[in-house]
FILOVEX-442154 format. One record per residue (C-alpha): chain; x, y, z. Coordinates in steps of 0.5 Angstrom, whole numbers. Layout:
N
+-------+-------+-------+-------+
: kette :     u :     v :     w :
+-------+-------+-------+-------+
:     A :     X :     Y :     Z :
...
+-------+-------+-------+-------+
END
This chain:
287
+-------+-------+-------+-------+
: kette :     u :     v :     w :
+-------+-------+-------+-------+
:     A :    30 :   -21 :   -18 :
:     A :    25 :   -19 :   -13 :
:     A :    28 :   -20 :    -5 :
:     A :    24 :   -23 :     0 :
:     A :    23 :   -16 :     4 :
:     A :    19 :   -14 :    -1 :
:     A :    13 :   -17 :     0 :
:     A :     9 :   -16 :     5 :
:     A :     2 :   -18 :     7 :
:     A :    -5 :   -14 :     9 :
:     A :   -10 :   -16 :    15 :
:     A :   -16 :   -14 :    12 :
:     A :   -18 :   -21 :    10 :
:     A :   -17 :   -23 :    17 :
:     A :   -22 :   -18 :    20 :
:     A :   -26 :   -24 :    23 :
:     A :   -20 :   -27 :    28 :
:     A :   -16 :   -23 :    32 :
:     A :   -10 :   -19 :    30 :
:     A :    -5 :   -23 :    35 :
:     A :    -8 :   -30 :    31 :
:     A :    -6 :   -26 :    24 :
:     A :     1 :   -24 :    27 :
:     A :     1 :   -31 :    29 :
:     A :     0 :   -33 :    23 :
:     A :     5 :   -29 :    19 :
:     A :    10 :   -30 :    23 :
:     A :     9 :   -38 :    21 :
:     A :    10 :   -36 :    14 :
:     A :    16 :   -32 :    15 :
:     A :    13 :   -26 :    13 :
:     A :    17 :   -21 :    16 :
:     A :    13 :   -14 :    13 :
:     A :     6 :   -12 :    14 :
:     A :     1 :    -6 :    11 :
:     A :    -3 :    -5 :    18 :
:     A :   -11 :    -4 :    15 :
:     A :   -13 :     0 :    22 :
:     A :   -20 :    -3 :    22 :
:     A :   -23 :    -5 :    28 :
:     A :   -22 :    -9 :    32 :
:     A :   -15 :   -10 :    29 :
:     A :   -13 :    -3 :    31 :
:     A :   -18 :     3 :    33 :
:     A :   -16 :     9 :    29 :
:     A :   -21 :    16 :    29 :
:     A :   -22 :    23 :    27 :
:     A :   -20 :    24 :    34 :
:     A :   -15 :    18 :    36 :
:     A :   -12 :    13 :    36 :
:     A :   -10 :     6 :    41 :
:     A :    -4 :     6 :    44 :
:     A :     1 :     5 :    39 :
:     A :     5 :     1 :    45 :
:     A :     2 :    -6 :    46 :
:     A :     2 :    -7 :    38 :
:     A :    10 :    -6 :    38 :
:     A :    11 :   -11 :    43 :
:     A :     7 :   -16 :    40 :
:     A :    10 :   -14 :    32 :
:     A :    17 :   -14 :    37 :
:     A :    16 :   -21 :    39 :
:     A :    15 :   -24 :    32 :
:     A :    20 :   -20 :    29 :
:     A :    15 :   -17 :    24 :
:     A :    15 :    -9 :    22 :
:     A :    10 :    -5 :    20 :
:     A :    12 :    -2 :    13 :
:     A :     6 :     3 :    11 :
:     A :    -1 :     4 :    13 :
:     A :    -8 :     3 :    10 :
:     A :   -14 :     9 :    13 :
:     A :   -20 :     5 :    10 :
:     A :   -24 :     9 :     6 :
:     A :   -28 :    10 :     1 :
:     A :   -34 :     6 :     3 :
:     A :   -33 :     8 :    11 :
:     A :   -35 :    15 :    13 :
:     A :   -28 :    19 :    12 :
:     A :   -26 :    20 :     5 :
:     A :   -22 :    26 :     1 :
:     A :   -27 :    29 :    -3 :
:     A :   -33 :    30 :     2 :
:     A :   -37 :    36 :     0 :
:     A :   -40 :    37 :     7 :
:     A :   -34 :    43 :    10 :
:     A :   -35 :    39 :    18 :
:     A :   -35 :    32 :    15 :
:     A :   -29 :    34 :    10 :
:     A :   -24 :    36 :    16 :
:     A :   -27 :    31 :    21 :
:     A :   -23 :    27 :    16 :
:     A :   -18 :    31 :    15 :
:     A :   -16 :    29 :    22 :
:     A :   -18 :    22 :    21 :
:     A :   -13 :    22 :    15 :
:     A :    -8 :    26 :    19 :
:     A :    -8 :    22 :    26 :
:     A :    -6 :    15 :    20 :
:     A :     0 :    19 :    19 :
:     A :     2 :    21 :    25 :
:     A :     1 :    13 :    27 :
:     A :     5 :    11 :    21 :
:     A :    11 :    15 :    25 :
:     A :    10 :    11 :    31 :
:     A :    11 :     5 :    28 :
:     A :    17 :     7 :    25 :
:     A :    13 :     6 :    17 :
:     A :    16 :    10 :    12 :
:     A :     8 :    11 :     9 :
:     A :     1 :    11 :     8 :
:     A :    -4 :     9 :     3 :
:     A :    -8 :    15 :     0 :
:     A :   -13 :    16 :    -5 :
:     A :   -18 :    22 :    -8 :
:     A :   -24 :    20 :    -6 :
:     A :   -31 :    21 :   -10 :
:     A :   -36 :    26 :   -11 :
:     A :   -42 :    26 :   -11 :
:     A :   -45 :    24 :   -17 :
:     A :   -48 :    29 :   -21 :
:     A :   -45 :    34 :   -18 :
:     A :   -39 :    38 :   -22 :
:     A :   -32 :    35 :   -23 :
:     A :   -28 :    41 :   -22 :
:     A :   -31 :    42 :   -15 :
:     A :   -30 :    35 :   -12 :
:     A :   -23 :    35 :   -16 :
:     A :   -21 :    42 :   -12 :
:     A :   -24 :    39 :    -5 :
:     A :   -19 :    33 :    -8 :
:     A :   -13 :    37 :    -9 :
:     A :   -13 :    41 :    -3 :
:     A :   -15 :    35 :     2 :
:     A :    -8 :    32 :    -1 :
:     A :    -5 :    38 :     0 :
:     A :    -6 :    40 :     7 :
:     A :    -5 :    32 :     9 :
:     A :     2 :    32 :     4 :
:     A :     5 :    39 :    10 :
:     A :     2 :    34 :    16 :
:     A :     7 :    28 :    12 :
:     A :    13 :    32 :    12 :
:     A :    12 :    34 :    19 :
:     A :    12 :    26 :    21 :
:     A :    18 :    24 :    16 :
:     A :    12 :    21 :    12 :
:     A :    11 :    19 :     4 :
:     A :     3 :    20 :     2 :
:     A :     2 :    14 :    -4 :
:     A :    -3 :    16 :    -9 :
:     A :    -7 :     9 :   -11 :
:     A :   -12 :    10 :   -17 :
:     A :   -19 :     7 :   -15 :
:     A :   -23 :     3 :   -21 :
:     A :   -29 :     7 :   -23 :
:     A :   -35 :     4 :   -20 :
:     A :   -30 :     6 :   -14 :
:     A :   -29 :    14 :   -16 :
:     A :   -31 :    19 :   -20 :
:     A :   -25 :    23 :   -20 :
:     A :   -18 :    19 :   -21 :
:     A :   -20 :    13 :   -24 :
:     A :   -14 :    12 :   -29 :
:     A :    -7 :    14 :   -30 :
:     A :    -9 :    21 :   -34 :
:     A :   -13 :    23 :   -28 :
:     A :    -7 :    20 :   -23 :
:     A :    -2 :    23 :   -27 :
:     A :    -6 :    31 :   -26 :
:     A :    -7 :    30 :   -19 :
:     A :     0 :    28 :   -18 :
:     A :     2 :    34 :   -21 :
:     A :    -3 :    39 :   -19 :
:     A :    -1 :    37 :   -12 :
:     A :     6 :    37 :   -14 :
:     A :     8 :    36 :    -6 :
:     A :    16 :    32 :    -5 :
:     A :    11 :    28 :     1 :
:     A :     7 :    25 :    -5 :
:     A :     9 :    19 :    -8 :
:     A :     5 :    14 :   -12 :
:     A :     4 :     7 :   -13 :
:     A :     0 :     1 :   -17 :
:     A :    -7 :    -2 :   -14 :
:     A :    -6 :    -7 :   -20 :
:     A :   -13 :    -9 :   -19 :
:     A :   -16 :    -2 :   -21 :
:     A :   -10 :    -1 :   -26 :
:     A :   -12 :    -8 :   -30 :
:     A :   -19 :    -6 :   -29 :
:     A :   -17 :     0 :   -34 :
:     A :   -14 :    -3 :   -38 :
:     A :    -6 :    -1 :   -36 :
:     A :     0 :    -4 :   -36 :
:     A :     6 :    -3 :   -31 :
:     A :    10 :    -1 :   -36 :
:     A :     6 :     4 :   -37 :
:     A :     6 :     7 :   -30 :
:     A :    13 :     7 :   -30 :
:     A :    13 :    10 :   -36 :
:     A :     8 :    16 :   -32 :
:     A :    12 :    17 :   -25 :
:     A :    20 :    12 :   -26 :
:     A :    22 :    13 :   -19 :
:     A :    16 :    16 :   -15 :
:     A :    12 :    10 :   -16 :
:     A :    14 :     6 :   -10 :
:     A :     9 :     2 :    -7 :
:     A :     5 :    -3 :   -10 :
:     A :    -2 :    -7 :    -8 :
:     A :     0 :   -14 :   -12 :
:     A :    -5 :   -18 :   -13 :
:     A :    -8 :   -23 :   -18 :
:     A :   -14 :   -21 :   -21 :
:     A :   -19 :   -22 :   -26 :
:     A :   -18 :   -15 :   -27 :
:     A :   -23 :   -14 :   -23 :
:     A :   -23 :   -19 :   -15 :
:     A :   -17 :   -17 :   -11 :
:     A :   -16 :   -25 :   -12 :
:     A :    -9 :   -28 :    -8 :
:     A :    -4 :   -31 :   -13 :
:     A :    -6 :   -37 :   -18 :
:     A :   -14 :   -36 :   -17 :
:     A :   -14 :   -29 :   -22 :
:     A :   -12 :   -30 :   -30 :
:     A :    -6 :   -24 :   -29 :
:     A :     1 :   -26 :   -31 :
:     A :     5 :   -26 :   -25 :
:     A :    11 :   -28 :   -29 :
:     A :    11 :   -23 :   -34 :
:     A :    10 :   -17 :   -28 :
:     A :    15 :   -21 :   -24 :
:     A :    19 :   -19 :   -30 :
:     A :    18 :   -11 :   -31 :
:     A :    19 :   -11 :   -24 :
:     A :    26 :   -13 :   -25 :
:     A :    27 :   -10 :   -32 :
:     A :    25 :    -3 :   -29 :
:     A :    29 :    -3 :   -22 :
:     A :    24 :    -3 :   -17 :
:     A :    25 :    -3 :   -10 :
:     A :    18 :    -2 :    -7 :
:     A :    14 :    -6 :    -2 :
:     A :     9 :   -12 :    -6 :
:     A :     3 :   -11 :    -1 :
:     A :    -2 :   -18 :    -1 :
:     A :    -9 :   -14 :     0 :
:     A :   -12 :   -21 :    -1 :
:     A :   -20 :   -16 :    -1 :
:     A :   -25 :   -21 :    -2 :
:     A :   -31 :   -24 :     2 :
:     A :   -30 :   -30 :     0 :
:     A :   -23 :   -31 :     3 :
:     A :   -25 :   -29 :    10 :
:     A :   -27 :   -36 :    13 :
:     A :   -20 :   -38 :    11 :
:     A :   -15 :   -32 :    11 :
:     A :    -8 :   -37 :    12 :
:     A :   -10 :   -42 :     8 :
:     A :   -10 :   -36 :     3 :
:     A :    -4 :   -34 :     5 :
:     A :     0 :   -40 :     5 :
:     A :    -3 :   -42 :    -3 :
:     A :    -2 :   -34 :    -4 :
:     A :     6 :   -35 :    -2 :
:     A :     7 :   -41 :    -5 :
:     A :     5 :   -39 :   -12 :
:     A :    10 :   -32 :   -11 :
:     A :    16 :   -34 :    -8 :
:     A :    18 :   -39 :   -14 :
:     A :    20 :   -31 :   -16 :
:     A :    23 :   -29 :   -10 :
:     A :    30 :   -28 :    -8 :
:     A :    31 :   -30 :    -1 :
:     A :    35 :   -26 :     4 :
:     A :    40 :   -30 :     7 :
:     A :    39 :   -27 :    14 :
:     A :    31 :   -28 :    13 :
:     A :    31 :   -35 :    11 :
:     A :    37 :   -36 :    17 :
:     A :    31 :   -34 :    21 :
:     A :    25 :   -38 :    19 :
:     A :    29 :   -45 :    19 :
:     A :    31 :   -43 :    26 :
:     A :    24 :   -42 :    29 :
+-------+-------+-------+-------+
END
């Protein structure tokens, strides 16, 4: 079975209330993990710092929550890993960089990457080398910090360079640092058409991070409202060991208005197929 410390849970979908109501609400939940998005105002995180690390761990200590990884927005935002432009490429070199030094001040053993785009129309094999080269140096800046990078493919209306399993399993290899890892968004992989299996098949042990999540491929819908098997990924999961962390990146807008109703259906449907801590379970019966 898959353990209750295994799951945890994204603030993205609830970027319209405060950070203490979405904290508020997991621990209600007994959630006791979390992957912090560092979007404002939630936490502010830039290229050229970020908010003391400090009123944010007395909060998590106080509801007996920890930050396991950490999600830099990209992509759509204004830092990403294959900017053409040299001065917008190292200002997000530094944004990407002061992510990972947050990680370690959290006590999070992780952060979310991805390879970012290119412009359309423009030659792969310089976008790509921008790519390989930003992940690289980000990969020496992990290692100093004790830190894992976990390479997510994207689906391709969201990028031109790792799209799929081919393309991520020859950015992995390219890179071909200890410090990167990789994981499953197992929207963009339904949306390519893969299985687990099959990225287990590609990377075993060094795929250690999932975003786990109900899609139609395509929505980053909560468990119950997409068309993906739960119980047939549920059973890969367990056939092939994994002990990685099943992050809840609940993405889409029409969640917003009602992120703990969400939550509360999305938990219900998944812990039919949890096995619970006792140490956890002895802590949310006595809350």
């Amino acid at each position: 079975m898959i353990g209750r410390g295994q799951l945890a849970v994204m603030n993205q979908h609830y970027r319209r209330y405060s950070l203490d109501y979405f904290l508020d609400c997991q621990q209600r939940l007994g959630v006791e993990q979390i992957e912090l998005w560092c979007g404002a105002a939630h936490f502010f995180l830039d290229h050229e710092g970020y908010e003391d690390v400090l009123p944010l761990l007395e909060k998590l200590k106080a509801r007996n929550i920890r930050v396991v990884s950490v999600t830099a927005p990209s992509v759509a935002y204004q830092y990403q890993y294959a900017s053409q432009e040299p001065a917008h490429l190292e200002r997000s070199f530094r944004y990407f960089s002061n992510a990972i030094r947050l990680a370690a001040e959290l006590g999070a053993s992780r952060v979310v990457v991805n390879s970012g785009w290119g412009y359309e129309g423009e030659a792969e094999g310089p976008m790509w080398d921008r790519c390989r080269t930003h992940l690289g140096r980000l990969c020496h800046v992990a290692g100093e910090e004790g830190v894992f990078l976990v390479m997510e493919s994207l689906r391709r209306d969201e990028s031109n360079l790792v799209y799929n399993l081919a393309r991520a399993r020859r950015m992995f290899q390219e890179v071909g640092h200890p410090q990167l890892k990789m994981m499953v968004d197992n929207i963009a992989t339904g949306a390519a058409g893969e299985t687990l299996d099959d990225w287990f098949d590609a990377f075993g042990s060094d795929l250690i991070h999932m975003h786990f999540l109900d899609g139609d491929p395509w929505l980053h819908n909560i468990w119950g409202d997409g068309n993906t098997s739960l119980s047939r990924q549920m059973e890969t999961l367990k056939r092939r060991g994994f002990a990685g962390y099943l992050v809840q990146e609940v993405a889409d807008e029409h969640y917003f208005s009602a992120p703990y109703t969400a939550d509360e259906k999305n938990l219900r449907v998944l812990r039919r197929f949890i096995e619970e801590d006792p140490a956890q379970k002895d802590r949310r019966d006595r809350k």
